[in-house]
C-alpha positions as CSV (number, residue, x, y, z in Angstrom):
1,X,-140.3,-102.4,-57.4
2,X,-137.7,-105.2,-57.3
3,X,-136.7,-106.4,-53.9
4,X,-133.1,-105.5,-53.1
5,X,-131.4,-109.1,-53.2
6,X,-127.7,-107.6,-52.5
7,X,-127.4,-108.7,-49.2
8,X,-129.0,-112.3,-49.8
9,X,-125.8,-115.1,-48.8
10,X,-126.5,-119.2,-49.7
11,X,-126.2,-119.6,-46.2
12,X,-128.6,-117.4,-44.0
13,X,-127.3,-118.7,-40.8
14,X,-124.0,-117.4,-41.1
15,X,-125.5,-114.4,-39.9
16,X,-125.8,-115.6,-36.6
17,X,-122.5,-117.0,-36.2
18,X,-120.0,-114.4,-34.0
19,X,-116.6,-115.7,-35.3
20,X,-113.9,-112.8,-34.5
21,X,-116.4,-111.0,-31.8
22,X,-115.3,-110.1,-28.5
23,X,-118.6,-110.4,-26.1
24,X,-118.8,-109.3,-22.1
25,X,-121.7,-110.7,-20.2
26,X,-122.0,-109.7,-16.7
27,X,-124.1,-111.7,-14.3
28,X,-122.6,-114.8,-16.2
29,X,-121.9,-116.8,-12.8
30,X,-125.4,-118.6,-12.5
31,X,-128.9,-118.9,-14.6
32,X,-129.4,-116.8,-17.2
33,X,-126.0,-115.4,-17.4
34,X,-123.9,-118.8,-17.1
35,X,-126.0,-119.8,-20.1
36,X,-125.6,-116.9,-22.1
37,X,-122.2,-117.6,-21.9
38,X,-122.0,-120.9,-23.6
39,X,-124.7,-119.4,-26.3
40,X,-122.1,-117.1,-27.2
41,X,-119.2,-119.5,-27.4
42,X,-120.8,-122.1,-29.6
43,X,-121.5,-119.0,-31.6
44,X,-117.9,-118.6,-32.0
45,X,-117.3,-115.6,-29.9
46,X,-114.5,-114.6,-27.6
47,X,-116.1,-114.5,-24.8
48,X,-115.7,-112.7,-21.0
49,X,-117.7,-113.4,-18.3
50,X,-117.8,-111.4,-15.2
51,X,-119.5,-112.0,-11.8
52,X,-118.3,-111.8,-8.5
53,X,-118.1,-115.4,-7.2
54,X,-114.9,-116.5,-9.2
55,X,-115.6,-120.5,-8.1
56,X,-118.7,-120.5,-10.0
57,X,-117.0,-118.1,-13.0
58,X,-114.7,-120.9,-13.5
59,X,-116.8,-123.7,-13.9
60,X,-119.0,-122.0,-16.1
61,X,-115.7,-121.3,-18.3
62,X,-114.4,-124.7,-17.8
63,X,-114.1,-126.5,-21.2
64,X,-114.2,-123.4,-23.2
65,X,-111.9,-122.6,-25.4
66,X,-112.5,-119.1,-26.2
67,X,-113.7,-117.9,-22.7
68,X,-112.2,-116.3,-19.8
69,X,-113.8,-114.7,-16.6
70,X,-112.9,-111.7,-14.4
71,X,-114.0,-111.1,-11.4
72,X,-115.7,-107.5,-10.4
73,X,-118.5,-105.8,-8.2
74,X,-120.7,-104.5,-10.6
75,X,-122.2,-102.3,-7.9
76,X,-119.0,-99.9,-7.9
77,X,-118.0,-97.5,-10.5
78,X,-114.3,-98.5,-9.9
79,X,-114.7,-101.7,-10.6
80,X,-116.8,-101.4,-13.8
81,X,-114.2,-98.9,-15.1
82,X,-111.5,-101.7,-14.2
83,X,-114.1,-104.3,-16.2
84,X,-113.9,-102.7,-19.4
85,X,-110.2,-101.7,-19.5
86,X,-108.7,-104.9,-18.8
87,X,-110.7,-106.5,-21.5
88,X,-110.1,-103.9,-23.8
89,X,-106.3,-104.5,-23.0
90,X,-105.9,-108.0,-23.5
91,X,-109.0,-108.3,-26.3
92,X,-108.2,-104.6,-28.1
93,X,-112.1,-104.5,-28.3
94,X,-115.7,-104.9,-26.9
95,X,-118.3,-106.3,-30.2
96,X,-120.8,-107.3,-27.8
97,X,-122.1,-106.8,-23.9
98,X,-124.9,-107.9,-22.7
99,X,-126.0,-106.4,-19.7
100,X,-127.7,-109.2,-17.3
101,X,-126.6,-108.8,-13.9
102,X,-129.3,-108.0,-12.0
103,X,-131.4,-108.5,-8.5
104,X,-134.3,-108.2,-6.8
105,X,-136.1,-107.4,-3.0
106,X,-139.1,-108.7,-3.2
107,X,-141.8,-107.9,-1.0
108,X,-145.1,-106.0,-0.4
109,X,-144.0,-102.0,-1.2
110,X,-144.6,-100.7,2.2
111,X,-142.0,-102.9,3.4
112,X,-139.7,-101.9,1.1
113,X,-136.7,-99.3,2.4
114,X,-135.1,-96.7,0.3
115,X,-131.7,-99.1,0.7
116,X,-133.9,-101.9,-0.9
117,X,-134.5,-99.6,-3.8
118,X,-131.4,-97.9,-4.2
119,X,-129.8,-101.2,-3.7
120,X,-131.9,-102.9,-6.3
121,X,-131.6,-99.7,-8.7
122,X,-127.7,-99.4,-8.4
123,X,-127.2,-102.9,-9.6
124,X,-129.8,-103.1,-12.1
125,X,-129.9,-99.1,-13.7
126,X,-127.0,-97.5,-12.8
127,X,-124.4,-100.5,-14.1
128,X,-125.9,-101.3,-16.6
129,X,-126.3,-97.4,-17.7
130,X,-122.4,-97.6,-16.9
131,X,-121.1,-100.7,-18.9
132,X,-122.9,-99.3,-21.6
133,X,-120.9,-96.1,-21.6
134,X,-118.1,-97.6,-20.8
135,X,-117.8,-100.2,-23.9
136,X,-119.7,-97.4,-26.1
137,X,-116.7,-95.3,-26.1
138,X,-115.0,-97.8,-27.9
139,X,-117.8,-99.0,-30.1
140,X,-118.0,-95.2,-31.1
141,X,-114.1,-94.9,-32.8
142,X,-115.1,-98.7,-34.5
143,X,-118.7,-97.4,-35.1
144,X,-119.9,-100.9,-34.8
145,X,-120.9,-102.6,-31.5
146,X,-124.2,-104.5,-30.2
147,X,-125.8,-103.9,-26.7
148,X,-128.3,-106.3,-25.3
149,X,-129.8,-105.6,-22.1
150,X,-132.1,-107.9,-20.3
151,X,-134.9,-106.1,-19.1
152,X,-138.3,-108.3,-18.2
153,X,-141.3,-108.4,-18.8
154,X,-142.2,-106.7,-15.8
155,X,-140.1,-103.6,-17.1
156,X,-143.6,-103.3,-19.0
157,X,-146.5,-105.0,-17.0
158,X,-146.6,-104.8,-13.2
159,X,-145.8,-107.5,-11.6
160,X,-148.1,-107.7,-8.5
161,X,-149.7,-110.0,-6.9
162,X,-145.8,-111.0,-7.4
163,X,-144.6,-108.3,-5.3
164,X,-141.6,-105.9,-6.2
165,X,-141.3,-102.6,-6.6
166,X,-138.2,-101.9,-6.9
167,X,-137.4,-104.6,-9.5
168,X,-140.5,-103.8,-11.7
169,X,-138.9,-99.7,-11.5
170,X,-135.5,-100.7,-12.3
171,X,-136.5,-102.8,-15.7
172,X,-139.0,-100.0,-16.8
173,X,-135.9,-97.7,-16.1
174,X,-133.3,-100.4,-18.6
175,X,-136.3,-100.5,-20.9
176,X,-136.3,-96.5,-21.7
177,X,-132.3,-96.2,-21.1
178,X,-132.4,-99.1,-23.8
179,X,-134.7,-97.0,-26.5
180,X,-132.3,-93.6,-25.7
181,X,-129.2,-95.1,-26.5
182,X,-130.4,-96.6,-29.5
183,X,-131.4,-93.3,-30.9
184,X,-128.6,-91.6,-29.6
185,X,-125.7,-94.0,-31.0
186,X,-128.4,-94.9,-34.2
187,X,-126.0,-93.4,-37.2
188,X,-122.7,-94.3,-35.4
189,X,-122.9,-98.3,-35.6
190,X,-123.7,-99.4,-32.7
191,X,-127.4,-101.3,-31.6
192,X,-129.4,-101.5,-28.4
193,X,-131.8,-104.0,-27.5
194,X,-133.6,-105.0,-24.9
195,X,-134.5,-108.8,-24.0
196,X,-137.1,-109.2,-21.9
197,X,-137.8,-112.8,-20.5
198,X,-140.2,-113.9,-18.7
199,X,-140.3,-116.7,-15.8
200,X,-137.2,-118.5,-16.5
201,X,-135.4,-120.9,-13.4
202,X,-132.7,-118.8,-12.2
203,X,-131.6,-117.7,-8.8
204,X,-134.1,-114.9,-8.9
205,X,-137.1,-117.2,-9.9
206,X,-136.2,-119.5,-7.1
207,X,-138.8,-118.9,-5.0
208,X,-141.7,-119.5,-8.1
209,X,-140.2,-122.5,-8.7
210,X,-139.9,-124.0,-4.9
211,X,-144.0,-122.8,-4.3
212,X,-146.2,-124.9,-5.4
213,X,-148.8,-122.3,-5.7
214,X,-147.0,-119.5,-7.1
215,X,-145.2,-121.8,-9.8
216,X,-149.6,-122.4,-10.1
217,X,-150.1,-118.8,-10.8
218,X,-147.1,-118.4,-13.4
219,X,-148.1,-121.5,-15.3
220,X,-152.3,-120.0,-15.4
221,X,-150.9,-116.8,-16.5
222,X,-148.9,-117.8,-19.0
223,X,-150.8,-118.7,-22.1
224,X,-147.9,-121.2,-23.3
225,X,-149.1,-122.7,-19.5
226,X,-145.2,-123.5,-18.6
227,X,-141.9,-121.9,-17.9
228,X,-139.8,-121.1,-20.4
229,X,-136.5,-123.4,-20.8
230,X,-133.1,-121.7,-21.0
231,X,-132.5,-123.1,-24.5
232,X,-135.7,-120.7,-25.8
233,X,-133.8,-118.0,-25.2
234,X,-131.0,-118.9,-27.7
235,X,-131.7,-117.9,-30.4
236,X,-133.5,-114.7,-29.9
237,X,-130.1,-113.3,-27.7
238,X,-128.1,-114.5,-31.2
239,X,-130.3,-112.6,-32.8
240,X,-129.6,-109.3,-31.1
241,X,-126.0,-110.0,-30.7
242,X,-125.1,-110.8,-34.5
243,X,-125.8,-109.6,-37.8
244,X,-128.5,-111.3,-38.7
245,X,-130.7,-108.6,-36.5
246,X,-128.4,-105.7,-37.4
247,X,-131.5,-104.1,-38.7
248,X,-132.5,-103.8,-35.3
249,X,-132.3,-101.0,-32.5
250,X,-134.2,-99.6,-29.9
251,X,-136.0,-103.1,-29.8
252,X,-138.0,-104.9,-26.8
253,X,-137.9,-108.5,-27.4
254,X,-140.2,-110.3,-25.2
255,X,-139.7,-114.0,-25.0
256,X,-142.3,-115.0,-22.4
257,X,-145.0,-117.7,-23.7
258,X,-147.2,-114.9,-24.3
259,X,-147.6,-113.7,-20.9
260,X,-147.7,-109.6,-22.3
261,X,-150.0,-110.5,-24.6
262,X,-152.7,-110.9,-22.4
């Protein structure tokens, strides 16, 4: 059988570029978020970043042509609903959100309350479940959309000794919610995907990097025997995002120096 050579272009990486996309990421005021941001841009997106500190929203947009932040609480329905509808107002659509605000409580489980956990869940389930409806409905009438929710790789391994209960239930929780709305929204356009990092710096991997010991332990446990730098993560999230993975649904993309291998 001859390969189907239709879709072949002289220039593969046009795939990735996101010229004429309108992208949300939430969590975009630090770490991984503030990068994904810039990702985005140079991909030539339009892009809206939404956090609640709006200092840091505005450095991160500084010099950016084609990005603009609003502030909101991801941790109430209001102002998730509020999100979406301002940006569909002024944008008229939503190509891309990725879904990376998120948290943690670490600690040993028997220490944990059932505010840590509903906390912890609310933030890192329950919006994301949200913002995904929420810019679905319009991704539905243009039957085209991409979803990208950062999971982790504890979403699939425990992550004890590194205690955290509640953080290692709430990614198991995106992962699943990821691989039903892919299903569900399969035939109408729209992909989701799930990237899963592993240790990255960021504010929640703080604490691994200030211990001596327990930056030890990640670096012994990762095969790669390092950290991963934000700039690894590039292209694997254009991936997701653009066309060049639009083949691609209901994925877990674990980009973590080999740690789930194991």
């Amino acid at each position: 059988m001859n390969p189907d050579l239709s879709d072949l272009s002289n220039d593969p990486l046009s795939q990735f570029r996101l010229t004429g996309k309108v992208a949300i990421v939430t969590g975009a005021s630090s770490g991984l978020g503030a990068h994904f941001v810039q990702v985005l841009h140079a991909a030539g997106a339009e892009v809206i970043a939404t956090a609640r500190r709006s200092d840091l929203l505005e450095a991160v947009c500084a010099g950016l042509a084609h990005a603009s932040w609003i502030t909101a609480d991801l941790m109430l329905d209001e102002e998730r609903e509020r999100l979406v509808s301002e940006v569909v107002a002024s944008h008229g659509k939503v190509d891309i959100l990725v879904n990376n605000a998120g948290m943690s409580r670490p600690g040993p489980i028997e220490s944990e309350s059932p505010e840590d956990f509903r906390t912890v869940h609310e933030l890192n389930v329950t919006a994301t479940w949200h913002m995904t409806k929420l810019v679905g409905e319009s991704m539905v009438k243009m039957e085209s959309g991409s979803i990208v929710n950062v999971a982790s790789i504890f979403g699939h391994v425990a992550s004890a000794p590194l205690s955290q209960a509640n953080y290692a239930a709430s990614k198991g929780a995106v992962i699943n919610l990821t691989r039903e709305t892919a299903l569900q929204w399969a035939r109408k356009g729209i992909r989701v995907n799930a990237l899963c990092p592993g240790f990255f710096p960021s504010e929640l991997t703080e604490d691994v990097v200030g211990d001596p010991k327990t930056l030890a332990y990640v670096e012994r446990g990762t095969p790669m025997g390092r950290m991963g730098k934000l700039t690894e993560l590039d292209g694997p999230l254009l991936l997701l995002c653009s066309d060049a993975g639009r083949y691609m649904t209901g994925t877990n993309l674990f980009v973590d120096g080999g740690w789930t291998a194991r």
